[in-house]
Phi, psi and omega in degrees: 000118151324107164280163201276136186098324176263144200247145179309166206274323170283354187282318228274319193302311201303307209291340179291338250270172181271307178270023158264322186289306178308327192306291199313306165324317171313299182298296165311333171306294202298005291141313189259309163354283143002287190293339179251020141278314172324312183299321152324305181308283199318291181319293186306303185294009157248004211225322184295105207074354180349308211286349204258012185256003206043252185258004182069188200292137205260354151341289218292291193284329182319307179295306168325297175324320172308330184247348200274332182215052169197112196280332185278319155329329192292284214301321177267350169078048172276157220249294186253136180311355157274005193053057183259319168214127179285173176290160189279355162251157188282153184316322205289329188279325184290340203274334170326297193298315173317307187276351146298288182308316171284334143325280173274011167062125186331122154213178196278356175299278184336295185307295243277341172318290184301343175272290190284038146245355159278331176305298172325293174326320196283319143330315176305265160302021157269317180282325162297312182295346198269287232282330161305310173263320177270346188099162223285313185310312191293321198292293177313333185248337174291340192269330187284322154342295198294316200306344177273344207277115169337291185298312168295335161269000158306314189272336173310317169292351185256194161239023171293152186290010193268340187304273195338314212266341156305316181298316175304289154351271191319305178305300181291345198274292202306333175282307186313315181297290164320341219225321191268307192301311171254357155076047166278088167346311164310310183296303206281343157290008163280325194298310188270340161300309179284018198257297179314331192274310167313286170009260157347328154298293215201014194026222211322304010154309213256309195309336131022273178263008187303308181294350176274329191273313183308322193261325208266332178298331178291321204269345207268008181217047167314338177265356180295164147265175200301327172264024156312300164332259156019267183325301198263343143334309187281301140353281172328287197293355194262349165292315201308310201282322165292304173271010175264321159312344189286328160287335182298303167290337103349299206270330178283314160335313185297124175313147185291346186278336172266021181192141195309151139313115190300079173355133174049021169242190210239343185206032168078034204225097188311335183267337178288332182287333163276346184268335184270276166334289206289337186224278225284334178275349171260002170252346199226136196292067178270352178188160203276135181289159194273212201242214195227149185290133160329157152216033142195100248203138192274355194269003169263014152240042180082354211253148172236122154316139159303166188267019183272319199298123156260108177278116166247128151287157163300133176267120177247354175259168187279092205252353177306149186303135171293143164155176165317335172246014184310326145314307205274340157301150171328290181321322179243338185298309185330332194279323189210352177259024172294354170244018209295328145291006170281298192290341159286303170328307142343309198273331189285337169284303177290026164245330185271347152275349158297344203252337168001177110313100182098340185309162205234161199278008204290331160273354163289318163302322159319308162298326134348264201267014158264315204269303166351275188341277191336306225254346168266318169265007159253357129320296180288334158287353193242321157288337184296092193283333196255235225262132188238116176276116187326304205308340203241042141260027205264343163316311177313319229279315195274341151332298193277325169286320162335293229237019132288312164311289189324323206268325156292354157245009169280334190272326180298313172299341166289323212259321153003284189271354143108236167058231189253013134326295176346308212296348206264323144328295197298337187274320189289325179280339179252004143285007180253300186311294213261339187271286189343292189309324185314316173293270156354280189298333175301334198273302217270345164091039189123181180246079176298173179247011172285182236253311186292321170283348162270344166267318188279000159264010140314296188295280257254334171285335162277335167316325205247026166268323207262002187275304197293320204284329185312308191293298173309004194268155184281154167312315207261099149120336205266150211274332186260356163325309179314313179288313189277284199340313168262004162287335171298284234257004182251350179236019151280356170241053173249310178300283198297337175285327177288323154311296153334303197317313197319297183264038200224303209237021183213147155280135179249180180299068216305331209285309187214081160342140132196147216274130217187062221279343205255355185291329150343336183264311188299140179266135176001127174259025188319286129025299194255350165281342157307312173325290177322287175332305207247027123251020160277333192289320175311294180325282158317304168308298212290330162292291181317318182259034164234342146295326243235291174317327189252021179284309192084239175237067176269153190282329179243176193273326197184166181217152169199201217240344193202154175331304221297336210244320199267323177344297158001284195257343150245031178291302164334303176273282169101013168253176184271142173234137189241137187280100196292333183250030193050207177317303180259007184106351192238023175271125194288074159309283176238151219240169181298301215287311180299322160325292176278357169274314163334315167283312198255010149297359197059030169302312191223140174260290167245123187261102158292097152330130168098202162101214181259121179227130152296026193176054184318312215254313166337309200285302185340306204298267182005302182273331217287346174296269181321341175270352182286320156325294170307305190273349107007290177225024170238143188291124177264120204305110157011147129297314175312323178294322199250322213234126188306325179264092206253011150304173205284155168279091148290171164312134140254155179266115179223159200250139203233067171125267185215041181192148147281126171242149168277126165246124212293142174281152196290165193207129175278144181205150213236088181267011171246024160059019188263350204316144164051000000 
């Protein structure tokens, strides 16, 4: 007798067998194979030049340094190694990079180290989940989607908060599903913790997607009743609301004297950064966006431009009109839609095969909560009037590889079974192929006889050769179907791999990534940004190390008017430095009256005025009581002791977006009157 389940005692022979074994083997090779070429992809494009973004947004690693051998710094996000003001974001993605650095000892590796391994992950679990519901062919091109997706290895090469808060996003989407499919209380509130967590990450950023996990655990039980509904609802949210406020209320609870000031607000207030700074100023037009952060400036190492230099930044912030096709423009579809008729496709097939006959619901769930995402941040990206950074369209990028994935095996499985199936490969690659050309000529402005404009109209005429070819293939019998389908879907990721390159083989604007296929044309700026580096570095030592000889025992080294110029010096250092006006320079943090006590407790020694700002006319109104104070009673320190350069300091000009601004050059002062 058989036992049920158990295979018979020669079926038992057969399998121990040497070519059962070579089989299996085989079958797990073929099985794997996929995933590690994907895996292959992701690691090189997230890892190759690394070294060449540096510390990243040096805000960000200041903070890390800051936090590396002090826990009440840890616990507070705090910006400077005194705890004087913290950083303008919630903890979790930074306490990550911390903990990359303490693992692997503070470098610009290290931080930048924690993104690209939430980067990898989030590949990773993409590919189980695609792969779960859809199968394995969908799972392998949705996770090589991502892995290819500009924007997304862009910010993975950055120490910006987008890795992290995809990976979380991802984490509540893989619980929400599990949570929909058995209708557990536990789960979907593990679902709505990580929702709550995400919080923490990125505030308002990660709350997106809560109502997409909340409606789809509901619509998957239609027949409960209502106060079922209710019940576990009512729960969920009140867990969601607890732990994504619970450090926001934790850091306001704290006497304001036992804890850093709360970056960028206006009244101390951590819940205020979330509702405001962090949320309501990033959907509604309350003020004109600053400009872009330095990322290595001279005026956070003492050095001043002549005043002829026009320093230029990159435009980094998203100033294009709001409204529905504000994505579908160039400027941002680049970043991350190059395959974006493939994935609408994708998404109308997977509904309709979720609706099937015998189709199981699990893939209507699925199909759910990938269109959810898609279709709520990309709302929200398109409406948002106040300040939007190209880059945090990079939240689209596991959506849109989703429903890529689907759509090559769904279309494939069409072209297969034949009939009037057949047309629909061959049409989605060559609508994939011409939204390509749309791009491609926005980005490169025409059409050259350079090398780049000849690969991507290379790639794109075989996509759309191998389309034709697709059609014209007999139904039946033919061996090579296989071959064109995938040489069609490998040189339609010819264009978004070249745009990748733009930030793999180029330094891109590290502070806030974006993607370019035509900087591919520029030739390596090795050379003279090595130049640029070390006499910046140069610069910095000379400065430092003449604070550092005359602080005596001041608690901070130097006060200077904003993070950017301090971030720097204390990357450098590892001492406090202090940001008299947070980030941008315009947080009423101290009063004239806080200045002089300071100085005359021997607290603060040296103030510097002037330098590099996101925000000139904020920070002036702001600051301008104190610096009128500082210059008032304070002595001005030689240039020649500080400065590499000891001419008179005049204005340089930078351009910050879409304007030139005049920046007054730093200038040093001695409040203790020891000075020259």
């Amino acid at each position: 007798m058989i036992v049920s389940g158990e295979p018979a005692r020669g079926e038992r022979r057969i399998l121990k067998s040497p070519d059962s074994q070579m089989l299996k083997t085989a079958l797990i090779f073929k099985a794997a194979l996929p995933l590690s070429i994907v895996a292959a992809v992701a690691v090189l494009a997230r890892t190759w030049q690394l070294s060449q973004n540096d510390f990243g947004r040096q805000y960000y690693a200041a903070g890390v340094r800051s936090m590396l051998d002090s826990w009440h710094n840890f616990i507070f996000n705090s910006f400077d190694p005194a705890g004087f003001v913290s950083i303008d974001k919630p903890p979790v993605a930074i306490w990550l990079q911390v903990a990359s650095a303490k693992l692997l000892g503070f470098s610009a590796l290290s931080i930048m180290a924690a993104q690209v391994m939430a980067g990898l992950a989030a590949i990773l679990v993409v590919y189980i989940l695609v792969r779960k519901y859809w199968g394995g062919t969908a799972g392998a091109i949705a996770a090589l989607s991502l892995a290819c997706s500009p924007i997304n290895v862009a910010v993975d090469r950055s120490n910006n908060t987008e890795s992290c808060l995809i990976l979380v996003l991802l984490a509540a989407v893989w619980l929400g599903m599990r949570a929909a499919e058995t209708g557990r209380l536990t789960t979907f509130c593990a679902a709505m913790t990580a929702i709550g967590i995400g919080f923490n990450v990125k505030m308002g950023a990660a709350l997106v997607l809560a109502p997409v996990l909340a409606l789809t655990f509901s619509l998957a039980r239609p027949g409960a009743p209502v106060t079922w509904h209710v019940q576990r609802q009512a729960i969920a949210g009140i867990i969601l609301v607890a732990v994504a406020l619970s450090w926001a209320i934790f850091f306001d609870l704290a006497p304001p004297q036992n804890r850093p000031y709360a970056g960028s607000t206006k009244h101390n207030s951590m819940l205020e950064l979330a509702l405001v700074h962090n949320g309501a100023a990033r959907f509604l037009a309350m003020s004109a966006p600053a400009g872009n952060p330095a990322i290595s400036s001279p005026a956070a190492s003492g050095e001043t431009a002549p005043a002829t230099t026009e320093v230029r930044q990159p435009v980094m912030t998203d100033d294009s009109p709001t409204g529905p096709l504000r994505l579908f423009r160039p400027r941002a579809a680049a970043q991350f839609a190059w395959l974006l008729p493939l994935a609408l496709a994708g998404l109308v097939l997977a509904w309709s095969d979720a609706w099937g006959a015998g189709t199981p619901v699990s893939r209507r769930i699925s199909a759910g909560v990938w269109t959810g995402w898609l279709v709520m941040y990309w709302i929200v990206l398109s409406f948002a009037g106040g300040l939007i950074h190209t880059y945090y369209v990079a939240v689209l990028g596991p959506p849109l590889a989703v429903f890529s994935g689907i759509a090559v095996a769904a279309l494939w499985s069409r072209w297969k079974a034949g009939k009037q199936g057949r047309i629909y490969l061959p049409l989605i690659i060559v609508a994939t192929a011409a939204w390509q050309i749309y791009l491609c000529m926005a980005q490169s402005e025409g059409i050259g006889s350079d090398w780049l404009s000849l690969t991507w109209l290379t790639s794109i005429a075989i996509a759309t050769i191998c389309a034709g070819v697709l059609y014209a293939l007999p139904q039946q019998g033919s061996r090579f179907a296989k071959l064109f389908a995938g040489a069609s879907i490998g040189a339609l990721l010819v264009a978004p791999i070249l745009t990748t390159a733009s930030v793999v083989l180029r330094r891109p604007n590290i502070a806030a990534p974006v993607a370019n296929m035509t900087a591919l044309l520029a030739p390596p700026d090795t050379e003279r940004a090595t130049l640029r580096t070390s006499r910046l570095e140069a610069a910095r030592q000379k400065l430092t190390g003449y604070l550092i000889a005359h602080r005596e025992a001041a608690k901070f080294l130097v006060a200077v008017p904003n993070a950017n110029v301090a971030a720097p010096l204390i990357i450098s250092t590892g001492l406090p430095v202090m940001a008299i006006g947070g980030y941008l320079g315009d947080d009423p943090i101290l009063t004239p009256s806080d200045i002089e006590r300071l100085a005359s407790d021997r607290q603060l020694r040296f103030v510097m005025l002037g330098g590099f700002t996101l925000a000139p006319a904020k920070q002036a109104a702001a600051l301008d009581p104190i610096a009128r104070w500082v210059r008032a009673n304070g002595r001005p320190v030689d240039p020649k002791l500080w400065r590499l350069s000891a001419s008179a300091g005049t204005p340089y000009r930078i351009n910050l977006g879409n304007e030139w601004v005049e920046v007054p050059p730093p200038e040093l002062f001695d409040l203790w009157g020891k000075a020259n």
